[in-house]
C-alpha positions in Angstrom: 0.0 0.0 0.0 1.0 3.8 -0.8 2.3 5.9 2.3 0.7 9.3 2.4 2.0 10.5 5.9 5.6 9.0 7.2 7.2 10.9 10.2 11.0 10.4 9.9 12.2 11.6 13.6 10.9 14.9 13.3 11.9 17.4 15.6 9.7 20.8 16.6 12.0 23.9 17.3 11.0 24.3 20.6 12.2 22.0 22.9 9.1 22.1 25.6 6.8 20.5 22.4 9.3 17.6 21.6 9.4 13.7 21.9 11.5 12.3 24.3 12.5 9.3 21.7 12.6 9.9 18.0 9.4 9.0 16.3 9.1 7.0 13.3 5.2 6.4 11.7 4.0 5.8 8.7 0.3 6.1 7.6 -0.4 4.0 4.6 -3.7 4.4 2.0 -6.9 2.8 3.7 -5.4 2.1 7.5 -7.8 3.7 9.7 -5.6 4.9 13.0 -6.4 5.7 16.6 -3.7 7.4 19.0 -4.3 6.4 22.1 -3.0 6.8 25.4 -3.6 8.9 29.0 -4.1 12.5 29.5 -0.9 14.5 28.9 1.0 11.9 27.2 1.5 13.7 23.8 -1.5 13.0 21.6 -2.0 16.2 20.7 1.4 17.2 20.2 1.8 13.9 17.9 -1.2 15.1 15.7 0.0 18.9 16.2 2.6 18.2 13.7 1.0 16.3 10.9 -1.5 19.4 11.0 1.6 21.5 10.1 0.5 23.3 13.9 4.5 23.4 14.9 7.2 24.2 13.2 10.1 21.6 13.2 13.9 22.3 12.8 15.5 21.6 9.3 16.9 18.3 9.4 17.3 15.0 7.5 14.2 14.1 9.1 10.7 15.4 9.1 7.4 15.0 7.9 6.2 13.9 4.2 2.8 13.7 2.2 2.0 12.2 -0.3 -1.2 13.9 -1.8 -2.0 15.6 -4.9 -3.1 18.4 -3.1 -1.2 20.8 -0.4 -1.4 18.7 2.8 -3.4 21.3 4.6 -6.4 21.4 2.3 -6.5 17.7 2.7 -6.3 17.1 6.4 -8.6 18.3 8.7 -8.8 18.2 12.4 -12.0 18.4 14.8 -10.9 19.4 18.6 -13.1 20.1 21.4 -11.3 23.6 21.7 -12.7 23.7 17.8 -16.0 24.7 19.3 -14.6 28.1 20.2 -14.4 29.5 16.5 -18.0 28.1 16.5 -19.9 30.2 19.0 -17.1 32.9 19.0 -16.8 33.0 22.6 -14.6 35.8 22.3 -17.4 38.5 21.9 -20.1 36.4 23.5 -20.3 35.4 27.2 -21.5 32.4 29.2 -24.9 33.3 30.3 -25.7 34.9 26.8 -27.4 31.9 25.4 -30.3 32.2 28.1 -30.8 35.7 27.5 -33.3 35.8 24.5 -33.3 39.3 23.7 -29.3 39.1 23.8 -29.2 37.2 20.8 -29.9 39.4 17.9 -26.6 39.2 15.7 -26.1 35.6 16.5 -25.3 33.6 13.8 -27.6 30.4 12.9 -26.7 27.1 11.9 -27.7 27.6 8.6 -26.5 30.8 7.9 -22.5 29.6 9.1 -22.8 26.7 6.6 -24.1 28.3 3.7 -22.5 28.2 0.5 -20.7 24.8 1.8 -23.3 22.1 0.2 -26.9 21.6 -1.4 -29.3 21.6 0.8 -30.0 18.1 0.1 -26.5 17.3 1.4 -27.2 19.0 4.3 -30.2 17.7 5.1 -28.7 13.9 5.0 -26.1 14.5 7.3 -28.4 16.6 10.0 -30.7 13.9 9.3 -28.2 11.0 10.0 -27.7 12.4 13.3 -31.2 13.6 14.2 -30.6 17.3 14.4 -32.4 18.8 11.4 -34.1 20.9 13.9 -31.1 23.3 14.7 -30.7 24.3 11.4 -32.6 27.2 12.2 -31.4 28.1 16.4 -28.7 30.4 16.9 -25.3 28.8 17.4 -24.5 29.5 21.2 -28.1 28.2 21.7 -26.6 24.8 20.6 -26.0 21.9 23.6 -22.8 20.9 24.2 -23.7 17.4 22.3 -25.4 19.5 19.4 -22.2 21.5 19.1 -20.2 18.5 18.7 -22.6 17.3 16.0 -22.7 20.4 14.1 -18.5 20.7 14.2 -18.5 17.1 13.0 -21.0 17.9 10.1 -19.2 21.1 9.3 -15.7 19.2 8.1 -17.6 16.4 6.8 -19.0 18.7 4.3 -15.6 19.9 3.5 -14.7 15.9 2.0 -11.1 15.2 2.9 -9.3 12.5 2.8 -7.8 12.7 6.2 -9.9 13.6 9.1 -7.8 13.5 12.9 -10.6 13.7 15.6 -9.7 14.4 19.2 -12.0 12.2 21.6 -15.2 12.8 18.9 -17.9 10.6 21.4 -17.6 12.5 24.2 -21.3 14.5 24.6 -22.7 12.8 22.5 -25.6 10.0 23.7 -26.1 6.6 22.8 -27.9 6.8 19.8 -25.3 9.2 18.3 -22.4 7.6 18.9 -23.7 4.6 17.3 -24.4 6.9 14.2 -21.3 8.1 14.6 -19.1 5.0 14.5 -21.6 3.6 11.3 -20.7 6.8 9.5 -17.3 6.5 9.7 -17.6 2.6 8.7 -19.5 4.1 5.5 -17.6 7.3 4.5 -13.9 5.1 5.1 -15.6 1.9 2.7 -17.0 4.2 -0.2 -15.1 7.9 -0.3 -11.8 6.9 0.9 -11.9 8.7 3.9 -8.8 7.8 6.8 -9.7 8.6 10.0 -7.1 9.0 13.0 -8.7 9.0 16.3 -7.3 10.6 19.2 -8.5 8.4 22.1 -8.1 8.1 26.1 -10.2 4.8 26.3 -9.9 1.5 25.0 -13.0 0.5 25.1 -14.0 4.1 22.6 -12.2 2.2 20.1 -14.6 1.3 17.0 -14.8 -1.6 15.2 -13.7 0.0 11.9 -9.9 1.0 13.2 -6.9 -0.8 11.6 -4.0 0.3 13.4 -3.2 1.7 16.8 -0.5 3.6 17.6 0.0 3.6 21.7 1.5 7.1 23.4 2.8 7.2 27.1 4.9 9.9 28.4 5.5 11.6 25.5 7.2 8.3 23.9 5.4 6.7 20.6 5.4 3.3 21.5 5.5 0.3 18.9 2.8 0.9 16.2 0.2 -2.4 16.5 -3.3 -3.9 14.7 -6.8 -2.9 16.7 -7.0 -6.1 17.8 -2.9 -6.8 19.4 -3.6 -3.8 21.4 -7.1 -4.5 23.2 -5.4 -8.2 23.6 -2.2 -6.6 25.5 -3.5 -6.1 28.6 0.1 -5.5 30.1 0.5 -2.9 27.9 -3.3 -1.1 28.7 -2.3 -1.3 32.4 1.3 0.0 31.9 -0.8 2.6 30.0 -3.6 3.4 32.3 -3.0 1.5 35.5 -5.2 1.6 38.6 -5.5 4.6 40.8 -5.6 3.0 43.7 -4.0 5.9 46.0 -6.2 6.6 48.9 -7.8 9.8 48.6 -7.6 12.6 51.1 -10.0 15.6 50.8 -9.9 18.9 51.8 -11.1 20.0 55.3 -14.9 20.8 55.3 -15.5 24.8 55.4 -18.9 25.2 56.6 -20.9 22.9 58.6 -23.9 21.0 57.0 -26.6 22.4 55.7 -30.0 21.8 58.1 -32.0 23.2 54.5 -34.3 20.7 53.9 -35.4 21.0 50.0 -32.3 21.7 47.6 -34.4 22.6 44.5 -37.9 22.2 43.8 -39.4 22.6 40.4 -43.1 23.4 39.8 -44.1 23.1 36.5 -41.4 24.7 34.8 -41.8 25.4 31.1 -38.7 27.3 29.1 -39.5 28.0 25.2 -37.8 30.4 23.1 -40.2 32.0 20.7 -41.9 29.0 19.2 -39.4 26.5 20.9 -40.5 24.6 23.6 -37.5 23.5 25.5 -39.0 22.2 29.0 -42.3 22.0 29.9 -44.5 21.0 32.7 -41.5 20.3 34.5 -41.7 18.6 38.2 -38.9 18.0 40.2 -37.7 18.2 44.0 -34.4 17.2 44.9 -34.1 17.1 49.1 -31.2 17.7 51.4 -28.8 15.0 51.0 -30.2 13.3 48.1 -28.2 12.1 44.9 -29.4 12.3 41.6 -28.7 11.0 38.1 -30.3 13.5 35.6 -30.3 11.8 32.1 -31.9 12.4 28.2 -30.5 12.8 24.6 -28.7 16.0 23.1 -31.0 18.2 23.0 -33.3 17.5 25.3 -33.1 20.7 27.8 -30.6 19.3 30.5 -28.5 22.5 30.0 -31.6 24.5 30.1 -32.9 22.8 33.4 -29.3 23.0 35.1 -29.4 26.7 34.0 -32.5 27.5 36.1 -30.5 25.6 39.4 -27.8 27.5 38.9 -29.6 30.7 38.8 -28.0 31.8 35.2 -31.6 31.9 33.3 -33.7 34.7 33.9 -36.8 32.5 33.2 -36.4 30.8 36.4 -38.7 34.1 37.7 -40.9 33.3 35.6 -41.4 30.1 37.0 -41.9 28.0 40.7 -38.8 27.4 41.9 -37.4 27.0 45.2 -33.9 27.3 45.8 -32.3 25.8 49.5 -36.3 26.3 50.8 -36.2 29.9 49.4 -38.6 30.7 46.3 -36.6 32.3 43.5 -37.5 36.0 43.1 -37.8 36.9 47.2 -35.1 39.0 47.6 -31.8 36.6 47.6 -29.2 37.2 44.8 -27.7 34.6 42.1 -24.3 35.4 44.2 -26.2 33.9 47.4 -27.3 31.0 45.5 -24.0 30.5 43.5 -22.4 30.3 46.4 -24.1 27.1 47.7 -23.6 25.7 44.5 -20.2 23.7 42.8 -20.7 23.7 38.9 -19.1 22.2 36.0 -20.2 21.4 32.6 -19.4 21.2 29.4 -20.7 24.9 28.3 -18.5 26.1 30.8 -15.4 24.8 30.3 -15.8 26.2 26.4 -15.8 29.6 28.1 -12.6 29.4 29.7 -10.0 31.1 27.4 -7.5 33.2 29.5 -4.2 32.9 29.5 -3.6 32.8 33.4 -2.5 29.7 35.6 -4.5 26.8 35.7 -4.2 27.5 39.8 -6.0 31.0 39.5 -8.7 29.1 37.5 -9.3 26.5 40.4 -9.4 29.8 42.7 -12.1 31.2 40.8 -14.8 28.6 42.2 -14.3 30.8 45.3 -16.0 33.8 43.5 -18.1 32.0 41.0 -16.3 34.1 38.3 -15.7 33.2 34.2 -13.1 35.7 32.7 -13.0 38.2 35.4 -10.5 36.9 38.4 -9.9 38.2 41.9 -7.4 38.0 43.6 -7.3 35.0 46.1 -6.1 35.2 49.6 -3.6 32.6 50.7 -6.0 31.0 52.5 -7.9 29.8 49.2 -4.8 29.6 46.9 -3.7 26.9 49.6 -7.2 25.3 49.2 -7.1 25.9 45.7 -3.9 24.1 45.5 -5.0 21.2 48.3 -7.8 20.7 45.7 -5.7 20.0 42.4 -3.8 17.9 44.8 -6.6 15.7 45.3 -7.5 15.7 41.8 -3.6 14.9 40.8 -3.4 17.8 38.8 -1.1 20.3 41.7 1.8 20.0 39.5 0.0 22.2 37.3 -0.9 25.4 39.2 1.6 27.5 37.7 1.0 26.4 34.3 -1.4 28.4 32.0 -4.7 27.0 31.5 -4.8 27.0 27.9 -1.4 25.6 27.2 -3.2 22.2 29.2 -4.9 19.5 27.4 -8.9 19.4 27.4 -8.2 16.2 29.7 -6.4 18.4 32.1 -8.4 21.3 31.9 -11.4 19.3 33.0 -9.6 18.4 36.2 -9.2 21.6 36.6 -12.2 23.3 36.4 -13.6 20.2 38.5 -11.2 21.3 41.6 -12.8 24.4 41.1 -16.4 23.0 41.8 -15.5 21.7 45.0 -13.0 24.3 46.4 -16.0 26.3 48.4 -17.1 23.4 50.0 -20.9 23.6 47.9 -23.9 22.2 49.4 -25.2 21.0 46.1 -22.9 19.5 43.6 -24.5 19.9 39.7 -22.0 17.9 37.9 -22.8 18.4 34.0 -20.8 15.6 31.9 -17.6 15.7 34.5 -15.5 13.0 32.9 -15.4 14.5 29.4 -12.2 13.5 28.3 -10.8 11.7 31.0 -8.9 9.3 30.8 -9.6 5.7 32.5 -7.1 6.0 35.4 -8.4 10.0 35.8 -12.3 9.1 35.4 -12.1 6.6 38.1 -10.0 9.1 40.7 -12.4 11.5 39.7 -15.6 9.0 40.8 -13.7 8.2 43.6 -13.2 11.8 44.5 -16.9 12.7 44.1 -18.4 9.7 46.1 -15.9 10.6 49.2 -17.3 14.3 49.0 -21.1 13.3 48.8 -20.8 11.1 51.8 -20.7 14.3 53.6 -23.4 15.0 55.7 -25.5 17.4 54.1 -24.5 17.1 50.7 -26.8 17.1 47.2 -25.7 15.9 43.8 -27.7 16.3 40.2 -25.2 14.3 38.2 -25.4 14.5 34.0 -23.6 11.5 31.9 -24.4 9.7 28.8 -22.9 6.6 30.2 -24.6 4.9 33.1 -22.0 2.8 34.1 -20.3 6.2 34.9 -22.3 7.2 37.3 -21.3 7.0 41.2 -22.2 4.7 43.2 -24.1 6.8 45.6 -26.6 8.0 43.1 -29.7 6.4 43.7 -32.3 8.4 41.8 -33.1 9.1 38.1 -34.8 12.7 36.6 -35.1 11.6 33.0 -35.6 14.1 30.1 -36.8 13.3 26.3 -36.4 15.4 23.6 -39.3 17.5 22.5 
C-alpha cells in the first residue's frame, strides 16, 4: 500500500513540544488509525505536527505527504477547543445563550454553513444524526452534544481525505455515537476517507480502526493492529493503570446544611419563541439526596441546570425553590452560586484566558468566568489542596490554555469543590478523561457526597459512569 504521511524523527523547534525518543510512523492508504493513550501523554502534540501546527527544525528528518493536493487542504482536524471558533466566545459570554433578547446578531446554523453544500446534502447528514431541527437556532443556543454534531458535520462537508478527531464521542448520547461510529464505517468503505482517532479509552475504540498507535509519556510506542492492542492487557495497564491511592480531601469549610429541599421545580416550562424547550416540568431534589439527571442532546438538560444555577432569567418566571427559598424573594444569584459547585461542558468552552490553571481553580471561590480576583492565601492553599486531590497540583503554575482538554477538566472540576458547595450539579464531569483520571475523579466525588448534608444532580451519557451513591433518576426526552 501507498504511504501518504511518514514521520521520519521529526523534531519541533521548541524544545518544551518535543518527543522524548525519535518518532518513526507511517500512515499508509486505507489504515484507519487511533492514537491512544492517557491525559498529557503527547496525543496532541503527535497530531499537532501532521496538522503542520508546529514548526520543526530543518533536518534529515521530518514530515512527508504524499497527496495531490497541499497537505493542509486535505487534512482536517476536529478538537473540542474547535468549538470556540463556533460560537465565537470571544465576543459572546456564558450566560448569553439564556438571555433571549441578547441574541440578535447571532449567527444560525444555517446561515454559518451556507454556500458549503446543497441543501439536500445537508439535510442527509443533520438527518443521520437527528438534528435537522437546529438548522434554524442560533449557534451559542446549541447543547454541548449539538455543538459537537454540528462541528463534525461542518468538516464532513468539506470531504477530505484525512480527518484526525480528538476524543469525537464525548457528549454525544447513545444513539449518536452509534451513528457516529456507522458513518465513519461508510464514509472510510465508499469515499476513501482515513480517519485518526485521538483516544483516552480503550473500550472508545470502533470496530472500523486498523491500526493503533500507543503514546505514554511523550514516547510513541510500537505501532500495532486494533486487535494486538485491546489483547495486551500488560501494555493497557502499563498505559492506564489503577489509581488505587487513597484519597484525602480537603477540610470541610462550613458545617452542614440543616436546609431541607435543595431545589424544587413546579411546573417549569422554558421556550424560546416558538421552541419549547422544557415544559411542565416537576422535580424536587431534598437535602442529602443524589441524583442521576439523564436524556438525549437536545433535550433541555442545560436548560434545566441553568434555572438551578440561577443563570436563566426565566427561572422568575417560573416555581422554583432554591435551598427552601422561592426564587424572586429578595436573595441574589451570588447567594445562590455560592451554595452551589458547577461544572459542565458549556463552561469549560468559556474558559480562554491565559492565566494559571491555579488561579482558575481559585475562581470557584468567586463564581467568576473571565473576570478573576485575587485570592487570599487561605484559598490559593485550598485551591492548590484541591488540584492535589485531583492529581493535577503539578500544574498550578502552568497556563490554562497551554493544558490539554483532559487536564483542563480536572481543573475546572477542583474548582467545583473548592468552596465546599452544598449542592454539587456535575454536567458531563468525565469528558475527556482518561480511565485512570475518570475513576480518581468517581472516587473523588463519592468521598465528597458522603458528607453529611451534601446534594448531587449528576449528567452522563454513560450509566456505568455514574457514582455509586446515586440512587435516583430525573429523566428528560427530547421534544
Amino acid at each position: 500500500m501507498k504511504s501518504i504521511i511518514s514521520l521520519v524523527h521529526p523534531l519541533p523547534r521548541i524544545a518544551q513540544l518535543r518527543f522524548n525518543k525519535p518518532i518513526m510512523w507511517n500512515i499508509k492508504e486505507g489504515e484507519q488509525w487511533c492514537i491512544i493513550g492517557p491525559n498529557g501523554a503527547g496525543k496532541t502534540l503527535l497530531t499537532d505536527m501532521i496538522l503542520g501546527r508546529t514548526a520543526l527544525c530543518c533536518s534529515d528528518g521530518g514530515i512527508k505527504y504524499c497527496f495531490d493536493q497541499p497537505f493542509h487542504k486535505v487534512i482536517k482536524s476536529i478538537a473540542f477547543k474547535d468549538i470556540y471558533s463556533i460560537v465565537d466566545s470571544g465576543t459572546t459570554y456564558y450566560q448569553q445563550r439564556w438571555h433571549a433578547t441578547e441574541r440578535e446578531g447571532i449567527i444560525t446554523v444555517r446561515e454559518m454553513l451556507d454556500g458549503m453544500a446543497t441543501e439536500a446534502e445537508m439535510g442527509r447528514f443533520f438527518a443521520y444524526f437527528n438534528v435537522s431541527d437546529i438548522l434554524d437556532k442560533s449557534v451559542i443556543c446549541l447543547s454541548s452534544g449539538e455543538l459537537r454534531k454540528f462541528l463534525l458535520i461542518r468538516v464532513l462537508l468539506t470531504h477530505p481525505k484525512v480527518l484526525i478527531m480528538d476524543n469525537p464521542y464525548i457528549g454525544l448520547d447513545e444513539k449518536s455515537r452509534s451513528s457516529l461510529n456507522d458513518m465513519f464505517s461508510v464514509m472510510s468503505g465508499l469515499n476513501g476517507l482515513q480517519i485518526i482517532l485521538l483516544l483516552s479509552n480503550p473500550d472508545d475504540i470502533p470496530d472500523m480502526i486498523t491500526n493503533v498507535m500507543p503514546v505514554l509519556d511523550k514516547e510513541c510506542m510500537d505501532a500495532v493492529t486494533r486487535s494486538e492492542f485491546l489483547g495486551n492487557e500488560k501494555l493497557i495497564e502499563r498505559m492506564f493503570g489503577d489509581d488505587s491511592e487513597d484519597i484525602v480531601l480537603p477540610a470541610q469549610l462550613r458545617i452542614a446544611s440543616s436546609h431541607k429541599v435543595t431545589f424544587r421545580m413546579e411546573s417549569v416550562g422554558i421556550a424560546h419563541g416558538k421552541r419549547t424547550i422544557l415544559k411542565d416540568i416537576n422535580w424536587e431534589v431534598r437535602n442529602g439526596e443524589k441524583w442521576g439527571l439523564m436524556g438525549p442532546n437536545g433535550s433541555g438538560k442545560s436548560t434545566l441546570l441553568s434555572l438551578v444555577y440561577a443563570d436563566n432569567p426565566q427561572s422568575y418566571a417560573n416555581c422554583i425553590y432554591l435551598f427552601d427559598r422561592k426564587r424572586g424573594t429578595g436573595e441574589s444569584i451570588w447567594d445562590i452560586k455560592e451554595r452551589i459547585g458547577y461544572v459542565s461542558p458549556e463552561m469549560h468552552l468559556y474558559y480562554m484566558e491565559d492565566i494559571p490553571a491555579l488561579q482558575i481553580v481559585g475562581s470557584g471561590f468567586f463564581d467568576s468566568i473571565g473576570i478573576y480576583r485575587h485570592c487570599s492565601e487561605e484559598q490559593s492553599a485550598i485551591s492548590l489542596q484541591w488540584m492535589k486531590t485531583f492529581g493535577v497540583e503539578h500544574l498550578a503554575s502552568v497556563s490554562f490554555l497551554k493544558l490539554s482538554s483532559g487536564e483542563q477538566r480536572l481543573v475546572l472540576l477542583a474548582r467545583a469543590f473548592v468552596k465546599d458547595p452544598d449542592l454539587l450539579v456535575l454536567d458531563e464531569p468525565l469528558h475527556g478523561l482518561d480511565i485512570k483520571n475518570k475513576r480518581r475523579a468517581t472516587r473523588i466525588i463519592e468521598a465528597f457526597c458522603n458528607r453529611t448534608g451534601k446534594s448531587l444532580v449528576y449528567v452522563t451519557h454513560y450509566p456505568h459512569e455514574m457514582p455509586p451513591s446515586v440512587d435516583k433518576e430525573f429523566r428528560l426526552c427530547k421534544n
